[in-house]
N, C-alpha and C positions, 0 to 999 in steps of 0.2 A: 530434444524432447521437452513439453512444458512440465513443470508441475500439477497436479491434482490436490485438493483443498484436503484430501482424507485417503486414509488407507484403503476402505469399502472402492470408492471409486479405480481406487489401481487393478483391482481383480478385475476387470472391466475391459483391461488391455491386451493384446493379442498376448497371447501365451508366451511367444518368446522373447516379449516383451517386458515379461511380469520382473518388478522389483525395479526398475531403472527411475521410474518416475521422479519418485521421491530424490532422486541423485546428481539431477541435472537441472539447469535453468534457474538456482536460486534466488529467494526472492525470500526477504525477511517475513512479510506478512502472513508468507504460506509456511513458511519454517517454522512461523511460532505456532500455527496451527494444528504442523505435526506433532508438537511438542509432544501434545496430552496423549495423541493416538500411540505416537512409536516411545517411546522414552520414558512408559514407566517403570520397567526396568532398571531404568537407574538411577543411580547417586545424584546429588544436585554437581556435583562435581563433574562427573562422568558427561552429564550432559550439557553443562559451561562449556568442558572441553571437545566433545563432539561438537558443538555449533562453533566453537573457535577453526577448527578442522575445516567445516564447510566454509566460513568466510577468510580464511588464509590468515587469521588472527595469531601469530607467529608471538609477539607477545606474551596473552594472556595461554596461550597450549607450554609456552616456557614454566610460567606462573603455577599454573595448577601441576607440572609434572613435576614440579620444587615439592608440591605438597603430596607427593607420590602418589598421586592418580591411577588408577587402571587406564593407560592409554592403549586396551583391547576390550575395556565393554563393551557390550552389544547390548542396542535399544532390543525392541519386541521384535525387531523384523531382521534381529540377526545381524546386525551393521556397527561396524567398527569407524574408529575417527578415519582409518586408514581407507575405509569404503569413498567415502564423503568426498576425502582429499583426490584423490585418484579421479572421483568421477570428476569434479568443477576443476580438474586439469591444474591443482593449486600444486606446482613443482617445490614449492618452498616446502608448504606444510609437509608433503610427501617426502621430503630430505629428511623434514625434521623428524619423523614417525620411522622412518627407516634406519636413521641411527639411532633412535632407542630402541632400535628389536623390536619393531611392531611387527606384530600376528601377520607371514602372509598369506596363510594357507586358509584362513577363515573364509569360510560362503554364508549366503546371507541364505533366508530363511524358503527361497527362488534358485539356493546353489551359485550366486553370481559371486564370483572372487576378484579380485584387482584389477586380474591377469584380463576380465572379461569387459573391468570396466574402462583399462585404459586402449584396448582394441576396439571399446564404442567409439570411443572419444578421437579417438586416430593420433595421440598425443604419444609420439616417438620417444621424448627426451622419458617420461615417465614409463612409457614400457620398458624402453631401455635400462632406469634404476631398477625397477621389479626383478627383471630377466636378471640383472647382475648378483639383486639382493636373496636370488635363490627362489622367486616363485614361479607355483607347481606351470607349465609354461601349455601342457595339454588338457589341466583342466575343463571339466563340464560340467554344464548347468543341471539344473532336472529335466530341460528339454532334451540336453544332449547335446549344447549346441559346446563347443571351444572357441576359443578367441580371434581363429580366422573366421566363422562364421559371425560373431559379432560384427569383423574388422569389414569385411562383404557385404552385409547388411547395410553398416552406416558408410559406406565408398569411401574406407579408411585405408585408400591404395599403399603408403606405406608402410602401415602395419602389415600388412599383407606379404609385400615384399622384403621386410626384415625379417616375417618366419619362414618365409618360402626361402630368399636367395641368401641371407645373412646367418640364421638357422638352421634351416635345410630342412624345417621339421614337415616337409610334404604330407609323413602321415598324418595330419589333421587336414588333409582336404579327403574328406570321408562325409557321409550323411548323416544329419542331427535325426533326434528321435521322429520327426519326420517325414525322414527319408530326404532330405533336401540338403546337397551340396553346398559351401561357399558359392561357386555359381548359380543355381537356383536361387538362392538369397539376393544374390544381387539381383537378381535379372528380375524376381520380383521386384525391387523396388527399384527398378530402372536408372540403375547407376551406372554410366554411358564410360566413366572411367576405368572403373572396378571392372565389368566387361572386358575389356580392352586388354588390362592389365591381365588378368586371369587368361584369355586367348594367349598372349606373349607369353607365358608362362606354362602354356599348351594346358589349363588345367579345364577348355570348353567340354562340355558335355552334354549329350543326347537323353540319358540316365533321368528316369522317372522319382517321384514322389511315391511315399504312400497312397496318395491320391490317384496318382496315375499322370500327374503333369509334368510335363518338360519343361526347360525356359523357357520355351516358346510360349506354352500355356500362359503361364505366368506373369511374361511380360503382356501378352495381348489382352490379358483377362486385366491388368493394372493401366492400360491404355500409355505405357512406356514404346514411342512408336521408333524413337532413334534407335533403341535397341534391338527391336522388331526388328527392324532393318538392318543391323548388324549380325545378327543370328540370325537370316535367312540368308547370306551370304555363306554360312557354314548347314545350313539345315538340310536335310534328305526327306522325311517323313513328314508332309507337311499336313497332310488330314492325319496324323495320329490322334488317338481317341483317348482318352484321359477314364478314369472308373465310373464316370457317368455319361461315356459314350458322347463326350463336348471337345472340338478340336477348337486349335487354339485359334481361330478365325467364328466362330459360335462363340467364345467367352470373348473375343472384342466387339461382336454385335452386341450380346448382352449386356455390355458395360458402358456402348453407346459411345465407343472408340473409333470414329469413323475413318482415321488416318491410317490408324492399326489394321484395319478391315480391308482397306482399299492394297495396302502393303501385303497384305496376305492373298488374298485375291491375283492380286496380278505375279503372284511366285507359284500359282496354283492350287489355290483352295477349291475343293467342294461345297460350291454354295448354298447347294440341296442338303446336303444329310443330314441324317434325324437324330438328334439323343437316344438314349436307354429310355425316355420316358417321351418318346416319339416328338419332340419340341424338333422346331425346324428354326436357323438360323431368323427369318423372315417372321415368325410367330413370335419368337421372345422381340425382336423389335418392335412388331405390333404391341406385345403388351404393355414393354415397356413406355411406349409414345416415343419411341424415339424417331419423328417424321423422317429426317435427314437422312437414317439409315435405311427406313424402309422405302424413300427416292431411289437411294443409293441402290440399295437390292434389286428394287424395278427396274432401274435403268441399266444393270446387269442380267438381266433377263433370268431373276429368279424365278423357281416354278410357281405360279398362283393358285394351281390345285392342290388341293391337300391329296398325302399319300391315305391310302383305305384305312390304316392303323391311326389315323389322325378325327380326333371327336368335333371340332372345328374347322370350318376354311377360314382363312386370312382376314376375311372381310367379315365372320362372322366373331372375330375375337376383338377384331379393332372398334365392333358394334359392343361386345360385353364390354369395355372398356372404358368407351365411351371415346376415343379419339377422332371426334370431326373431321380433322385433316388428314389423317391417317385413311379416312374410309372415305373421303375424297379422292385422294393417291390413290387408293385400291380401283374404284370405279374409274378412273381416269385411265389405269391401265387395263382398264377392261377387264378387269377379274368378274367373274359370271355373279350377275348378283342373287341369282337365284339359285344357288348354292346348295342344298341339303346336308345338312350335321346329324349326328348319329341320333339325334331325336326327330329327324326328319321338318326339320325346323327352318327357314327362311333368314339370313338376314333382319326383313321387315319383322318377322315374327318375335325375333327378339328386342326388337326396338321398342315394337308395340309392347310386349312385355314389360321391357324395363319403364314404360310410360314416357320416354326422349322424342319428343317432340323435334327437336333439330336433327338428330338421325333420322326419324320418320319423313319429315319434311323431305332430307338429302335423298332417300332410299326412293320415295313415292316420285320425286321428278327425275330421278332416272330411270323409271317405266319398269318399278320391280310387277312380278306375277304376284299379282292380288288374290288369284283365285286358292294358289295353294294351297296343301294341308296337311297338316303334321301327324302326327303317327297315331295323332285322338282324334281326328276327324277336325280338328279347328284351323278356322282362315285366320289372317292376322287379324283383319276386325274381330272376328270373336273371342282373338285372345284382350284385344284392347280394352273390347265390351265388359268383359268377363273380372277385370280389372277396375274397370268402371273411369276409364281415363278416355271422357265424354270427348276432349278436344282435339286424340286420336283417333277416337270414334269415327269425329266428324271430317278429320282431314281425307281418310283411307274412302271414307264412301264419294267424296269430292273427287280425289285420284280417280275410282272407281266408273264413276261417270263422267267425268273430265274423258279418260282415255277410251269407253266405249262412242262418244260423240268424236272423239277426233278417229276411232276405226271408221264410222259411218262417214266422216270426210275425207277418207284415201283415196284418193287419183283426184279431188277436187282442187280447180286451182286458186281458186278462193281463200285469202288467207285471212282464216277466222281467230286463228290463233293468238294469242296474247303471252308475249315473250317476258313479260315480269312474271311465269308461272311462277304460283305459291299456293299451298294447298293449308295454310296457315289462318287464325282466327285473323280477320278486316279488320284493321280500325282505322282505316283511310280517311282523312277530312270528306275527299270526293261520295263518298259514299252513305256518311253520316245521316243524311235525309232520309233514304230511302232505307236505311238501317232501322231509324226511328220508325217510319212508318210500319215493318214488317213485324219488327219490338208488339205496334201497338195491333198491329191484328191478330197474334199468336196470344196475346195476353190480356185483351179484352174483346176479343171479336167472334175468334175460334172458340168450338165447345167440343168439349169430350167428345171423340173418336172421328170430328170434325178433320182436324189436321192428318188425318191418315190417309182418309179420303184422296184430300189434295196431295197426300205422298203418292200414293196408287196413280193418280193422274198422270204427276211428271215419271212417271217409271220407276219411282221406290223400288226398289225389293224386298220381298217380306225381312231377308235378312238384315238390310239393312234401317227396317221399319224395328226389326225387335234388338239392333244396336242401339237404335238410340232410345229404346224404351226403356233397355237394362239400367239406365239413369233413372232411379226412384228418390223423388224426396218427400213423397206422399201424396195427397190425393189430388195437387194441382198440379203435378207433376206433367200432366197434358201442357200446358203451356210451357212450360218449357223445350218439352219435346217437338212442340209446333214450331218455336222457334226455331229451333236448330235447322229445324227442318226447310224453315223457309230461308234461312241465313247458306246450307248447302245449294240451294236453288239459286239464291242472287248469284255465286260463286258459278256457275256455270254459265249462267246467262253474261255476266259479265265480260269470261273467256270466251264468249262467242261476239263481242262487242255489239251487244244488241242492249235495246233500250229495256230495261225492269218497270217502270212504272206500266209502261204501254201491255208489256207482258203481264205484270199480274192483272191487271184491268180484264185483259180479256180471257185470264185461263180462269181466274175466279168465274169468271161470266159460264165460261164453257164447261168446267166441273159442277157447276150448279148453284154457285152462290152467289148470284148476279146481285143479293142486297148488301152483300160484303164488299163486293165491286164497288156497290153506290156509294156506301157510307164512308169506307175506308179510303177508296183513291179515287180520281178524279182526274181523267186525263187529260182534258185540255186545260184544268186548272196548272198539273206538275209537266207539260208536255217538254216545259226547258232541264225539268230534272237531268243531271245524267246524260246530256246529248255532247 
């Protein structure tokens, strides 16, 4: 374990953890640090000889018990020189503390005693003096843990084996406060020894948490797959459900254990079932972005429907999300993208919501229903409108008419299509000219209610005439609306590989503004435009 710069930060540490910090890994600079926090408690003596303790200072701990020291003060957090020695494995200092009678019953202010700290440490010769020197040997912390739980914890296989087979003291393979065996311990932290050792010693167990987890849980939730795999050699219950209704193949999705997952899986996981709070394996993947897992899940033929108790489908969470590739994978295996969620909501409709433009993009070219509408009567345009996110506005009425022209060309063999579809703002070199041009008839050419006209012409819809009107920025706000308008039109004309300049020349002419024709474009002056 490292040190921490201060006391504040130790409380910070998993609970059965609290108190070791400060006792392991020294390092002068962070020692003197703790000086001021833990040690004012005592004498300048007391704490001469306490840091002599931690750096094995054999010497100066002689020196100062000449001057009859208390060599059992306790800084503020309860710790004796004899804590110190015990934990940095200093066998001298610990000789020397044990033949003056140091304290060994003392717990620190966490309840950690000797006895706990040289079962972290897995340091024999020092357990061994403790055990001879009389200490309490089944002590507990305030978690409740005792020194095989330490010894399990940190895969201190010998310690382990001196209380079990040299001891005999079996009763401490019992549950800390909770509820978690030496074996749960380990198996949490996937100590592939410790395991091993504990089965040869028959102390495996199937025996829940307070929580409700097994090893299994445990290891699979900690992405420990060797273990995994060892404990599925002895396992029976393999979907057992833990107090949140999560088996231990749901907590190595969520932890994005893919090794773990695949290990479970092939011993007989349910890859479907739902948590206590209806989450499905496949969903906490999506949320998480974990691509690899939710491959992993498809290519296992998870279900892609959501169950009726579920407020999302797959593809609508991996859109809240925001995971591009994820809702890629979703669409590739053909999950329905037109989906309904409990607000009777789209996919597209939440994209347009969130104003994602590369969702909408992705959603719009794999030919989502446009028309839909959610439980207020709104299509995704008019959630986008409604938003005022002009540039989803403008993609969804492009989709919109994009795929009413390619329904009018089914069964034609004529391929009109343009396979770079993209339903995204132009800024193409090839296009620059006649981009400029439209710029300048929308914004000096066209007059108020003028550009509607020409929307009406190519088959606007009023709907999508009052999307791009909901863009106000006051009273010239027409020109820009004209624009858009006629920048959606190149867009079509384009995908149909037909020539623009030629095209506007003559729909100008034929909607009635044959002097907008004349002024603005000029066909046989641009007829290489664009060919």
């Amino acid at each position: 374990m490292g040190l921490l710069p201060s006391g504040e930060e130790e409380e910070e540490l998993p609970a059965m953890m609290k108190g070791l910090s400060h006792l392991f890994g020294a390092r002068e600079d962070v020692m003197h640090g703790e000086a001021a926090a833990n040690h004012n408690s005592l004498l300048p003596d007391e704490r001469e000889f306490q840091r002599a303790a931690k750096m094995n200072n054999l010497e100066t701990m002689e020196k100062l018990f000449k001057k009859s020291v208390n060599i059992n003060a306790v800084d503020t957090l309860k710790r004796t020189a004899l804590h110190f020695a015990v934990a940095r494995s200093h066998t001298s200092a610990v000789d020397f503390l044990l033949h003056h009678k140091a304290r060994l019953d003392m717990a620190d202010q966490h309840g950690l005693t000797v006895i706990h700290l040289a079962a972290w440490t897995g340091n024999l010769d020092v357990m061994r003096k403790l055990v001879k020197a009389g200490a309490d040997q089944k002590a507990k912390n305030e978690e409740g843990m005792n020194a095989l739980h330490f010894a399990a914890q940190n895969n201190s296989v010998k310690i382990v084996d001196y209380f079990l087979q040299d001891l005999h003291l079996t009763d401490l393979n019992k549950p800390d406060g909770k509820g978690r065996k030496p074996f749960l311990l380990a198996s949490e932290k996937g100590h592939v020894d410790m395991i091993n050792d504990l089965i040869a010693l028959k102390l495996f167990t199937s025996e829940k948490d307070q929580e409700g987890n097994t090893a299994l849980h445990l290891a699979a939730k900690n992405g420990h797959s060797e273990v995994v795999e060892i404990l599925l050699k002895q396992w029976e219950e393999i979907n057992d459900l833990n107090q949140n209704g999560e088996t231990p193949f749901y907590l190595s999705v969520e932890g994005g254990h893919e090794k773990c997952a695949e290990l479970l899986l092939e011993a007989g996981s349910d890859i479907n079932v739902l948590t206590h709070n209806n989450s499905s394996a496949l969903q906490i993947a999506i949320q998480n972005g974990h691509l690899s897992l939710v491959t992993f899940l498809i290519d296992n033929n998870v279900d892609l429907a959501p169950k009726p108790e579920q407020k999302n489908s797959p593809l609508h969470l991996a859109v809240i999300n925001n995971h591009l590739p994820v809702v890629k994978a979703l669409l590739d295996a053909n999950h329905d993208i037109n989906f309904l969620n409990h607000r009777q909501e789209t996919p597209l409709h939440l994209a347009a919501d969130l104003g994602n433009v590369e969702l909408v993009e992705m959603l719009l070219k794999a030919g989502c229903d446009l028309k839909t509408t959610d439980k207020n009567g709104k299509t995704a345009l008019a959630m986008a409108s409604r938003s005022n996110y002009a540039l989803i506005v403008d993609m969804i009425i492009k989709a919109e008419r994009y795929y009413a022209t390619e329904q009018a060309h089914v069964g034609h063999d004529d391929d009109w299509l343009d396979f770079g579809l993209s339903f995204k703002q132009d800024h193409s070199i090839q296009t620059k000219q006649i981009r400029s041009s439209l710029w300048n008839l929308a914004y000096n050419q066209l007059k108020p209610q003028e550009w509607k006209k020409l929307a009406l012409f190519w088959k606007f819809t009023d709907e999508h005439i009052r999307a791009i009107e909901e863009q106000w920025t006051g009273k010239k706000s027409y020109k820009e609306h004209g624009h858009r308008m006629l920048l959606i039109w190149l867009h079509g004309i384009l995908l149909a590989h037909q020539n623009p300049v030629k095209h506007i020349y003559e729909d100008l002419v034929a909607a009635g503004f044959r002097h907008l024709a004349d002024n603005s474009q000029n066909p046989k002056k641009n007829a290489k435009l664009l060919n």
